[in-house]
C-alpha positions in Angstrom: 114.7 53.3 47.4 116.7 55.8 45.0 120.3 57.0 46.9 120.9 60.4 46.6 124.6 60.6 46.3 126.4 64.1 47.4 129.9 65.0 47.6 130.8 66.6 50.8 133.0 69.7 48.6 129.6 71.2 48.6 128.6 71.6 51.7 129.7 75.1 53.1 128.0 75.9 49.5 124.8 75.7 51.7 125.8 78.5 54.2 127.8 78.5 57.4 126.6 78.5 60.5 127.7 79.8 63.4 127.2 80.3 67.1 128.7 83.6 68.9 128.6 84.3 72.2 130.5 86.6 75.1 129.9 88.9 77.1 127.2 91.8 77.6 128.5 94.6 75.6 131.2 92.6 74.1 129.6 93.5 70.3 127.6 90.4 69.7 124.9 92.5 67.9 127.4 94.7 66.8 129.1 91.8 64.2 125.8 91.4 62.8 126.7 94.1 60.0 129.6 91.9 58.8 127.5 89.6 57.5 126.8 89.4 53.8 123.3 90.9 53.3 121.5 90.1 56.8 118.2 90.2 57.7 118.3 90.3 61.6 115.6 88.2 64.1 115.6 90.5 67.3 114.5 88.8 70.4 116.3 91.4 72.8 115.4 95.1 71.6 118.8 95.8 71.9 119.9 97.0 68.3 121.2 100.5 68.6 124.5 99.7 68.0 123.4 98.7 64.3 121.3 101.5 64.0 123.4 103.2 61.3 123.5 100.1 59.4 119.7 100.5 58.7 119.7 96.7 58.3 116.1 95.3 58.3 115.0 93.0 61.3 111.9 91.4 62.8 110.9 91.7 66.2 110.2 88.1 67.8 108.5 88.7 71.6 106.2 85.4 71.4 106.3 81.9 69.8 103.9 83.1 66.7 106.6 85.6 65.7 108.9 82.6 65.9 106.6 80.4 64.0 106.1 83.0 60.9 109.5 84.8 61.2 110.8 80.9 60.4 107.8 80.2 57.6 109.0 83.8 56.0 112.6 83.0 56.1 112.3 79.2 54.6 109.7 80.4 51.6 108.8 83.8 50.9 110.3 85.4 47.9 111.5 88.6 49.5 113.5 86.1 51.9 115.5 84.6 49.5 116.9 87.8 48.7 119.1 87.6 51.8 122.4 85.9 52.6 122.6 85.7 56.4 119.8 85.3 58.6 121.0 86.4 62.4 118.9 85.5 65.4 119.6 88.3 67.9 120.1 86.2 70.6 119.1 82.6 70.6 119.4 82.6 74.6 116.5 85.5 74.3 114.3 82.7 71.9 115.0 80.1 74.8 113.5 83.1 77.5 110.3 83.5 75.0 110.0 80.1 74.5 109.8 79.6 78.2 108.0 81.7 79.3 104.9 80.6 76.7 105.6 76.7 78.6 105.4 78.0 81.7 102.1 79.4 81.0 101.2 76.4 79.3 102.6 73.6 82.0 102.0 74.6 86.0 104.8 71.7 86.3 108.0 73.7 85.9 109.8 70.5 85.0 107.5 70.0 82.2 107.8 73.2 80.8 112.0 73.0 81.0 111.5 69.2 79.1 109.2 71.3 76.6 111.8 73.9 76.2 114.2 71.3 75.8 112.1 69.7 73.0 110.9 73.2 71.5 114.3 74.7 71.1 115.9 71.8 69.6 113.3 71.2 67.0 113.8 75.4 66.7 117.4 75.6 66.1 117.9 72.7 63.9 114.8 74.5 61.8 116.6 77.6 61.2 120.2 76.1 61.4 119.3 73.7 58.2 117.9 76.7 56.2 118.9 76.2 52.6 121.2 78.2 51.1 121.8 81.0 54.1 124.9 81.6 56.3 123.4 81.5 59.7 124.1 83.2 62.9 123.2 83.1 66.4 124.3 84.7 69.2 123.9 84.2 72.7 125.0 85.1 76.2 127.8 84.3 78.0 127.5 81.7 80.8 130.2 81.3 83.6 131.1 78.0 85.8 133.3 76.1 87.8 134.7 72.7 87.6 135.3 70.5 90.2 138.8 71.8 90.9 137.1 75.4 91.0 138.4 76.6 87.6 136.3 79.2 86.1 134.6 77.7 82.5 133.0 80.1 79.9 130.3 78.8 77.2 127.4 79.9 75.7 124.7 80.2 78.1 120.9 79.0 77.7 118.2 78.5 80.4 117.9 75.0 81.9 121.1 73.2 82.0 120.3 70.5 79.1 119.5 72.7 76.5 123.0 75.1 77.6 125.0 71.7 77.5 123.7 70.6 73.9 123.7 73.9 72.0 127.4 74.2 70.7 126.8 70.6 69.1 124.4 71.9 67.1 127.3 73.8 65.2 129.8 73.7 62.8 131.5 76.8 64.2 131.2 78.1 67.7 133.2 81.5 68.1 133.9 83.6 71.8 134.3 87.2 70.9 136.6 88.2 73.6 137.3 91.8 74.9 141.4 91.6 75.9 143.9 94.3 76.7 146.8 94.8 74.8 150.6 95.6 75.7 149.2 99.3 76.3 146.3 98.8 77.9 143.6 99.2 74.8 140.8 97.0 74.8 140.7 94.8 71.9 138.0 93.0 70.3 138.7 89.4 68.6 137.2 85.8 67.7 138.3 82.9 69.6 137.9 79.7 67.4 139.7 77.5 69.1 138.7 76.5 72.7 141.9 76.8 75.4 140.2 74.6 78.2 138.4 77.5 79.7 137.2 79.1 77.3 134.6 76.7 74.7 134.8 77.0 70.9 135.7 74.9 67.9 136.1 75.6 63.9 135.2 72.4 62.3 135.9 73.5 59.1 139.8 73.8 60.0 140.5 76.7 58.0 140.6 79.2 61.3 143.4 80.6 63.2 142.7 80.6 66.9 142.2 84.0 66.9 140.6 86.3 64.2 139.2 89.3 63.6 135.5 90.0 64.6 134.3 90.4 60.5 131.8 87.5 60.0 132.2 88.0 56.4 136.3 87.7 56.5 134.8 84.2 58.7 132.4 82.8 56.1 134.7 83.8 53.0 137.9 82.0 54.7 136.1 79.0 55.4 134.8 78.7 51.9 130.9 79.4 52.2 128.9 80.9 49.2 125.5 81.1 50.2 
């Protein structure tokens, strides 16, 4: 068998991927327009507040807009003219995808080991995309430890798939909504996870806080799509 030998100073060449997540109305949607030429996959209806960006986007409400949305994206010609490729949110995909097991399996176990499966297969599909930054969003999930300390992560349904999503990326970013010294609300990136709070910048070029401008993000760490 012939070894294909790479160097790893390529790899953000291939796109960055990230993972976003925080709060509703924290402006999740909203960083979609920072992206270098985005087309948007819209599982949650919600994109007013990129209306005057007039960015194009697909709307995915079942698992055959999944299925052709990814097809579109991996091979068509008009899809190569796009940079980014933002699913809008990937908690959203995991509530579609659900719902189409739980019609298909009357065992709800089933259909969560399904989802599991499905979502997996899913996000590695459209995380490996050649050649595209990738983003994903998805909502924010709170806990408690055993000591009661609050946690915050990125939230999915079922507890397996919310456990193994941020290993799926390189980069996995908390937009945060804090008040400064005079009381305005500020908006900012958290890359680097505190003990409550999850996220981690593989990539090492990231300061633990940045600004929410996925393109300032991409072109730090070095990605040229």
């Amino acid at each position: 068998m012939a070894i294909n030998l790479k160097q790893t100073g390529g790899l953000s060449a291939n796109g960055v991927k990230l993972l976003c997540y925080g709060q509703a109305g924290a402006g999740k949607t909203s960083l979609i327009r920072t992206l270098p030429n985005p087309v948007v996959l819209s599982a949650e209806g919600g994109l007013l507040s990129i209306q005057d960006a007039d960015l194009p986007y697909i709307d995915i409400t079942g698992m055959d807009d999944l299925r052709e949305a990814y097809e579109w994206a991996k091979s068509s010609t008009e899809a190569a003219s796009f940079q980014s490729v933002a699913l809008d949110s990937i908690s959203e995909v995991a509530e579609v995808v659900l719902a189409y097991e739980l019609r298909q399996n009357k065992d709800g176990r089933a259909a969560y080991g399904e989802l599991n499966t499905t979502m997996q297969e899913l996000i590695r599909a459209f995380r490996d995309l050649p050649g595209k930054h990738i983003y994903m969003s998805a909502k924010l999930e709170k806990s408690q430890d055993e000591m009661g300390k609050l946690l915050y992560n990125p939230g999915m349904p079922g507890k397996s798939l919310t456990q193994g999503l941020p290993y799926f990326f390189d980069e996995v970013l908390a937009l945060r909504l804090e008040r400064d010294a005079d009381g305005v609300t500020q908006r900012a990136l958290m890359c680097d996870g505190d003990g409550a709070w999850l996220a981690k910048d593989r990539s090492g070029k990231l300061d633990t806080w940045e600004a929410p401008d996925l393109g300032a993000i991409i072109a730090k760490i070095g990605g040229a799509a």
